[in-house]
C-alpha positions in Angstrom: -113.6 28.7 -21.6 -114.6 28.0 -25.3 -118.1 29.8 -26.2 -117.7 32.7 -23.0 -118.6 35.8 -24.3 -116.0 38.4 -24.0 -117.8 41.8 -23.9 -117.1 44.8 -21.6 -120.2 45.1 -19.1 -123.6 46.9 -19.3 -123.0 46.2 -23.4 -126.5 46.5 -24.8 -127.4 43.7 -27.3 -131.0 43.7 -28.2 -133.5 43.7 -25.1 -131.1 42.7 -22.5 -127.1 42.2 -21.3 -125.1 39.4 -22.2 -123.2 39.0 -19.3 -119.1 39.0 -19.8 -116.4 36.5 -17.8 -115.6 39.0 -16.4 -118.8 40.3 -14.3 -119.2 36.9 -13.3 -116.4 36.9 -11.9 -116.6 39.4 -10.2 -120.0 39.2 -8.6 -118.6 35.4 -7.4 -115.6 37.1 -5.8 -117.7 40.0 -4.1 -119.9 36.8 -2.6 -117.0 35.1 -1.6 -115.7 37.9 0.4 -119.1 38.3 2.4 -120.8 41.3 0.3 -124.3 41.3 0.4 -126.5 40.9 -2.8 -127.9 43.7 -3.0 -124.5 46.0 -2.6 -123.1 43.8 -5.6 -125.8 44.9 -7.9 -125.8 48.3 -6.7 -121.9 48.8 -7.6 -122.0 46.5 -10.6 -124.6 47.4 -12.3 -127.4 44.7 -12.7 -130.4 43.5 -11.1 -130.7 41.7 -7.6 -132.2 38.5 -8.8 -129.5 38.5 -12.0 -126.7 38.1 -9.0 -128.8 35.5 -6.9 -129.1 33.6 -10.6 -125.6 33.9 -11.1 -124.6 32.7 -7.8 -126.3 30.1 -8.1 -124.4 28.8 -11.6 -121.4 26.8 -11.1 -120.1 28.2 -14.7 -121.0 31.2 -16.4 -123.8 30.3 -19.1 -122.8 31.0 -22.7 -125.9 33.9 -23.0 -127.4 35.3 -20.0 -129.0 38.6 -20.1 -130.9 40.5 -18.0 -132.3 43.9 -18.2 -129.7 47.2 -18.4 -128.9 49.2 -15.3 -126.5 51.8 -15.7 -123.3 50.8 -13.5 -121.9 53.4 -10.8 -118.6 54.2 -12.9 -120.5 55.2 -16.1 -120.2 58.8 -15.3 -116.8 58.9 -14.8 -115.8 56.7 -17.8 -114.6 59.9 -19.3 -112.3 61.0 -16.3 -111.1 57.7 -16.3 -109.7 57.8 -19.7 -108.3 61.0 -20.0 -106.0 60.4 -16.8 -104.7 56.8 -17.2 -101.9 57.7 -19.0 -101.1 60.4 -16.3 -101.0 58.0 -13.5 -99.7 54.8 -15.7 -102.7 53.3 -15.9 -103.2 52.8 -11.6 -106.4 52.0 -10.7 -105.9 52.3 -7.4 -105.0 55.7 -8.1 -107.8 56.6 -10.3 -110.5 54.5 -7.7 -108.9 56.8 -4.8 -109.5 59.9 -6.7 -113.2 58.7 -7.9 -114.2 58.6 -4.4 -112.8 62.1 -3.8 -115.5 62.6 -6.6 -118.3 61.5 -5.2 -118.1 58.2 -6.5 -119.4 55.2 -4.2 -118.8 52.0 -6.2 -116.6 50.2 -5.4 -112.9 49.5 -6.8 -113.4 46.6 -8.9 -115.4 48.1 -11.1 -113.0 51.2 -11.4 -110.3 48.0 -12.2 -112.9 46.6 -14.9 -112.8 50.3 -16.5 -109.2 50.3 -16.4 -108.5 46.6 -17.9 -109.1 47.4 -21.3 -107.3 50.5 -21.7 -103.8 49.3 -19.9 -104.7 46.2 -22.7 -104.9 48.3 -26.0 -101.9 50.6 -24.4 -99.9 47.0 -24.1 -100.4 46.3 -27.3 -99.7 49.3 -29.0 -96.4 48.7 -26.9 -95.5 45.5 -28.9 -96.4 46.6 -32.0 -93.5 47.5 -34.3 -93.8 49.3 -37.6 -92.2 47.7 -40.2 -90.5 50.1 -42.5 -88.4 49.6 -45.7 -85.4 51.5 -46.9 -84.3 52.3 -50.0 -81.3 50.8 -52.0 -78.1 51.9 -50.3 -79.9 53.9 -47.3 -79.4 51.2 -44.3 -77.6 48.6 -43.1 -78.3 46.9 -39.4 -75.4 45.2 -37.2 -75.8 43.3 -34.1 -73.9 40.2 -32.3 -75.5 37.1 -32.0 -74.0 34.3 -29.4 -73.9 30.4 -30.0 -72.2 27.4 -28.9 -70.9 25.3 -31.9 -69.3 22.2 -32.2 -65.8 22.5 -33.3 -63.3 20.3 -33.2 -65.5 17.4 -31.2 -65.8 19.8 -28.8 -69.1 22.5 -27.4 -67.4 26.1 -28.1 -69.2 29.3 -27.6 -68.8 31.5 -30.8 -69.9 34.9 -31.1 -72.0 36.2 -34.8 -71.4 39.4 -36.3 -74.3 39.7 -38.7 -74.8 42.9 -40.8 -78.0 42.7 -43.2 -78.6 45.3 -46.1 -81.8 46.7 -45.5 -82.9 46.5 -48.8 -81.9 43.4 -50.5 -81.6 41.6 -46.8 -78.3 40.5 -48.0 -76.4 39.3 -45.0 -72.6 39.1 -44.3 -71.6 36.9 -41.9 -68.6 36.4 -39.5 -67.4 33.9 -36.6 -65.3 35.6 -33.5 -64.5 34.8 -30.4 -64.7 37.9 -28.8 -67.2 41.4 -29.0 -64.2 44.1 -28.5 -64.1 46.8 -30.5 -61.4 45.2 -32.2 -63.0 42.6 -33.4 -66.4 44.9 -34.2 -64.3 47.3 -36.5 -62.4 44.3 -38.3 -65.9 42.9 -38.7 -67.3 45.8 -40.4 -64.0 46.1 -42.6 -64.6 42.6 -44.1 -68.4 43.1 -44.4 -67.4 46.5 -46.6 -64.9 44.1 -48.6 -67.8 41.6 -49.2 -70.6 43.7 -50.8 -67.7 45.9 -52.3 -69.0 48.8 -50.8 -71.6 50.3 -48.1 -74.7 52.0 -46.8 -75.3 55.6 -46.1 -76.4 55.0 -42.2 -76.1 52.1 -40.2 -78.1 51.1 -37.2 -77.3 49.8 -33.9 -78.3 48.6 -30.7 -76.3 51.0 -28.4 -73.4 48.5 -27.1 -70.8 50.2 -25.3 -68.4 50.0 -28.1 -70.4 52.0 -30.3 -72.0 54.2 -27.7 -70.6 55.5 -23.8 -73.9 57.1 -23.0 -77.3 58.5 -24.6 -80.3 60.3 -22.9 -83.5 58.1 -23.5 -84.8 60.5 -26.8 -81.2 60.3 -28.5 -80.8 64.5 -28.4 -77.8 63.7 -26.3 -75.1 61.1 -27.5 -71.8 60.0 -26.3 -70.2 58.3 -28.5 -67.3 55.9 -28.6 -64.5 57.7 -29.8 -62.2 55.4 -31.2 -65.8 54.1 -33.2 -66.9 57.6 -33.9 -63.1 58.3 -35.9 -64.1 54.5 -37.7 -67.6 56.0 -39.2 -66.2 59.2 -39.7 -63.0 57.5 -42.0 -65.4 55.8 -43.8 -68.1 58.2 -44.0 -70.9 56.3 -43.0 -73.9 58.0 -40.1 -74.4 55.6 -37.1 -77.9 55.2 -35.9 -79.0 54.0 -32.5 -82.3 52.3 -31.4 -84.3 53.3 -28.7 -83.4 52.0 -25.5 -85.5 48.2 -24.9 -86.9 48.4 -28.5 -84.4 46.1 -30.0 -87.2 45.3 -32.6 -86.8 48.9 -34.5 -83.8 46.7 -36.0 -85.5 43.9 -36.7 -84.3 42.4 -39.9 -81.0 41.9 -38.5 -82.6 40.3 -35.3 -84.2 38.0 -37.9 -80.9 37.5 -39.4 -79.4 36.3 -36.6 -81.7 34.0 -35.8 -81.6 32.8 -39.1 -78.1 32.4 -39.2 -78.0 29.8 -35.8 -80.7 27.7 -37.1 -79.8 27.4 -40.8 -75.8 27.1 -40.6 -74.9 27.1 -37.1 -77.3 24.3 -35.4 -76.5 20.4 -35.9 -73.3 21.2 -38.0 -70.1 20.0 -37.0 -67.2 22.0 -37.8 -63.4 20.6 -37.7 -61.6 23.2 -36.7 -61.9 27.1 -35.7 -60.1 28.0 -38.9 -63.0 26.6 -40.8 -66.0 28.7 -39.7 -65.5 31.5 -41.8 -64.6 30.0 -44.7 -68.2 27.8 -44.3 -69.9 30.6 -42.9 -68.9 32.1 -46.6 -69.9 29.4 -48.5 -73.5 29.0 -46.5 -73.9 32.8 -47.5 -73.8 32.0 -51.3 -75.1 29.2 -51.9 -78.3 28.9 -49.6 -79.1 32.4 -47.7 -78.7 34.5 -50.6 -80.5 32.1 -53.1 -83.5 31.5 -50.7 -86.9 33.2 -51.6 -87.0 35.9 -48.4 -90.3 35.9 -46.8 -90.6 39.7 -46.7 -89.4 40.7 -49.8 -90.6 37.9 -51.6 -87.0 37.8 -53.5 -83.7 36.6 -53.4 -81.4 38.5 -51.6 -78.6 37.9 -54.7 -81.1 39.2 -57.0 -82.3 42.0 -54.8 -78.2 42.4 -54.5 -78.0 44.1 -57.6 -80.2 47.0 -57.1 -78.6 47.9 -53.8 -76.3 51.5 -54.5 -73.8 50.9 -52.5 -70.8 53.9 -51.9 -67.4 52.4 -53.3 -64.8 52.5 -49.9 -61.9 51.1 -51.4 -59.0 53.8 -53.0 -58.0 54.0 -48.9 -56.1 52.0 -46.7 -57.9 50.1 -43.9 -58.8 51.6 -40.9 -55.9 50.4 -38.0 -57.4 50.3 -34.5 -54.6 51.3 -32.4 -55.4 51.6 -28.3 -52.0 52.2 -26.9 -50.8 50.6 -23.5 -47.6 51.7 -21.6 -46.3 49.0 -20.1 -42.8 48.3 -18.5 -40.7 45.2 -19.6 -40.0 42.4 -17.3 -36.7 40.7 -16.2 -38.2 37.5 -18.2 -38.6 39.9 -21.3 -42.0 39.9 -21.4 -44.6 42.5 -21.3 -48.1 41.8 -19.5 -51.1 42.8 -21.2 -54.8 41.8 -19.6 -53.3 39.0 -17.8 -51.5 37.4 -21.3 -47.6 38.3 -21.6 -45.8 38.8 -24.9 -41.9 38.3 -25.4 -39.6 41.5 -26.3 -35.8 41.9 -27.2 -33.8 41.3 -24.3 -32.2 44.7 -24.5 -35.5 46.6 -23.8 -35.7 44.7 -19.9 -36.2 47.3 -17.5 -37.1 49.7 -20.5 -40.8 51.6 -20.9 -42.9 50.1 -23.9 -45.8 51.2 -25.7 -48.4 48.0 -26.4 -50.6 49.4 -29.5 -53.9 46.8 -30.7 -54.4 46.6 -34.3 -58.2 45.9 -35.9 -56.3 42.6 -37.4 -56.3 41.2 -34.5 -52.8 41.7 -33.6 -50.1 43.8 -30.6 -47.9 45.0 -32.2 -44.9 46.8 -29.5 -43.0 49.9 -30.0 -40.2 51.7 -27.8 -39.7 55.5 -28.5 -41.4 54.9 -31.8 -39.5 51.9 -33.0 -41.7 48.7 -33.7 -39.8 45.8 -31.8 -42.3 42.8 -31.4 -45.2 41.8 -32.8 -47.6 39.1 -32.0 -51.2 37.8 -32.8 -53.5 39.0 -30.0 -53.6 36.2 -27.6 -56.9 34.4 -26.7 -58.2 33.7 -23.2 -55.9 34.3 -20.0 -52.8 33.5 -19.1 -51.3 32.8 -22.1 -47.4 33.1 -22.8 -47.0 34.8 -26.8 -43.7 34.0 -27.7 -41.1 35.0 -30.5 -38.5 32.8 -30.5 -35.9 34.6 -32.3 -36.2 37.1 -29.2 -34.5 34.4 -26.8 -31.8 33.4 -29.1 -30.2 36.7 -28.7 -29.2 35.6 -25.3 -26.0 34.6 -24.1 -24.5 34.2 -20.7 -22.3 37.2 -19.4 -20.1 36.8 -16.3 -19.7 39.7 -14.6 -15.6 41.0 -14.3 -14.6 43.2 -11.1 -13.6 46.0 -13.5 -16.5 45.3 -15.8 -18.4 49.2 -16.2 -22.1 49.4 -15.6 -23.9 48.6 -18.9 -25.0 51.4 -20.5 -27.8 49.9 -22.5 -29.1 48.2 -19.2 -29.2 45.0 -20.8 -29.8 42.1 -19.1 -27.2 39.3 -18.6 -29.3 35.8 -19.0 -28.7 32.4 -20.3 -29.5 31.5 -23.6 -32.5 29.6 -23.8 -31.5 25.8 -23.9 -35.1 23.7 -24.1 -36.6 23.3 -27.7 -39.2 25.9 -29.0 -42.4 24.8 -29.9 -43.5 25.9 -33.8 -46.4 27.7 -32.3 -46.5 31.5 -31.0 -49.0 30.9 -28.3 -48.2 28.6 -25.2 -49.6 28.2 -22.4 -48.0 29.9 -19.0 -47.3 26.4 -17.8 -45.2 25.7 -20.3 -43.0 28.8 -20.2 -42.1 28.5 -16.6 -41.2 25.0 -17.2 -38.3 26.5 -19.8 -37.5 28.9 -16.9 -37.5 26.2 -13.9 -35.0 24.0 -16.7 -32.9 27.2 -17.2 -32.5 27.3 -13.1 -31.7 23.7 -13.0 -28.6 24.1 -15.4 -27.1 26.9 -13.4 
């Protein structure tokens, strides 16, 4: 209510007590639950004919006072504070153990006491310090998740943002996925963009960064295949506290940035073109704009940054090997998605390795037979067409020996192949169903 004063109770100003929301409250709850008058002022504090007054107001008025009594939790104030934190701030807890005291008011004031403190401890709690870092020191990474429109239609795109600490220079990318795959590559073209990188970089403990942490960060699992990444490039990964997100907050800002400047009401033709206009947005309005924090813009602030030079090497391959065994259609199933093979390795052990680039490549005994781009979404049939025109019929003679490479005797594909890699599985097993028909 505008004009209520807001002042703990029994505060002394001048000759009397201005009386908070609160206490009125309070003595209008204690009525309503049958107390008597006089018990209310004993326990809260004030004088017998201040509660009849009260009662009698439909509305706290903006300045009552009445003359000072000492309330019956004054003495224990002290107690009160010192063991809050002990019990997390229970007042039930504490009003249990006050009686054990001696105390005999009643709980709501011992909840009044409380109020305040559990307040200032709640706001502490959502305070964050903000802290700046000097040229070259940090660089934050998180994923942010959007739909766009691409192509006329609503597609959900994932953000990898990574902000330099200092200048708030951002590098952004578009992906479909969060794998690890796809958070390594990331990094890679973020280190190409700046021509360089930080000393440390902070994250917010996603499992492909981190397997497991105690609460302090004493104890830390990491992810191996990411530990050997920030190890080859010889960078430190840092990890926020668990639920305190905000410790990383100029990359949170980044994000949001990022969906509301380039990502909301734009219309983009095809997948293809994100990137490219992601880069373009990049130059020419986030790092030209004034930031708010730094009061500069990032491009300028850009030239100060030290970065550590992290070309001179090749780039990091992911590889996460897969041993799969190759199917009488010659193809080998990876996360439900199949990928086509020679026809001579049917039957045959294979080793399915991913690649940072996005890409399985497959090997047998060390030899790389097959690659393809890493399919998207399930189901999928990845196909190499040159694999199927190896294939020719074979009838089988009486006095025909076992084959010793255990290849397999199929018909040569007869249907036309489509110019892309990626089909859909429907359209595979329509190839196989025409291949039945002409037997």
């Amino acid at each position: 209510m505008d004009g209520l004063l807001h002042s703990p109770p029994n505060r002394q100003h001048g000759e009397g007590e201005m009386i908070s929301f609160d206490l009125w409250t309070e003595i209008h709850a204690r009525a309503r639950r049958g107390e008597a008058k006089q018990k209310i002022a004993r326990e809260v504090g004030v004088d017998r004919k201040t509660v009849r007054r009260l009662l009698t107001q439909e509305r706290p008025m903006r300045y009552q006072r009445t003359v000072s009594r000492p309330a019956l939790v004054s003495p224990y104030l002290a107690y009160i504070q010192g063991r809050v934190t002990e019990v997390d701030y229970n007042a039930s807890r504490i009003f249990q153990e006050l009686k054990a005291q001696g105390y005999a008011g009643g709980y709501e004031m011992v909840k009044l006491a409380v109020r305040p403190l559990r307040a200032e401890r709640d706001r502490l709690a959502e305070a964050t310090l903000r802290f700046e870092t000097a040229p070259g020191h940090q660089a934050q990474v998180d994923w942010g998740s959007t739909w766009a429109t691409i192509g006329g239609q609503r597609v959900r795109v994932q953000l990898f943002v990574m902000v330099l600490g200092y200048s708030r220079r951002l590098y952004v990318e578009c992906t479909r996925d969060q794998t690890l795959g796809s958070l390594l590559a990331c990094h890679q073209h973020a280190f190409d963009w700046f021509n360089g990188l930080t000393e440390e970089i902070l994250y917010d403990n996603p499992k492909t960064v981190v397997l497991k942490r105690d609460w302090e960060g004493r104890v830390i699992e990491w992810h191996p295949q990411f530990w050997d990444f920030a190890r080859y490039y010889g960078f430190t990964p840092r990890l926020c506290r668990p639920y305190r997100a905000q410790t990383k907050g100029k990359v949170e800002s980044g994000i949001k940035y990022v969906k509301h400047s380039f990502v909301l009401g734009r219309q983009f033709p095809a997948w293809e073109a994100l990137n490219p206009m992601a880069q373009e947005w990049v130059l020419t309005v986030a790092d030209q704009r004034l930031h708010g924090t730094i009061f500069r813009k990032p491009a300028e602030a850009f030239r100060e940054e030290q970065l550590r030079p992290h070309h001179g090497r090749p780039p990091y391959r992911l590889s996460s090997v897969l041993c799969r065994k190759v199917a009488t259609d010659c193809l080998v199933t990876v996360e439900t998605n199949r990928y086509s093979v020679p026809p001579a390795y049917v039957g045959r052990t294979v080793e399915v390795h991913w690649i940072a680039e996005g890409a399985i490549e497959i090997y047998h005994q060390g030899t790389l037979i097959a690659t393809h781009p890493q399919a998207h979404g399930q189901h999928q049939v990845c196909v190499d067409p040159v694999h199927y025109q190896a294939l020719r019929r074979r009838s089988p003679e009486p006095s025909a020996s076992p084959d010793p490479e255990g290849s397999l005797a199929l018909t040569a594909w007869t249907g036309p192949f489509p110019e892309v890699a990626i089909r859909p599985l429907a359209c595979y097993e329509a190839l196989i169903a025409q291949e039945v028909d002409h037997d």
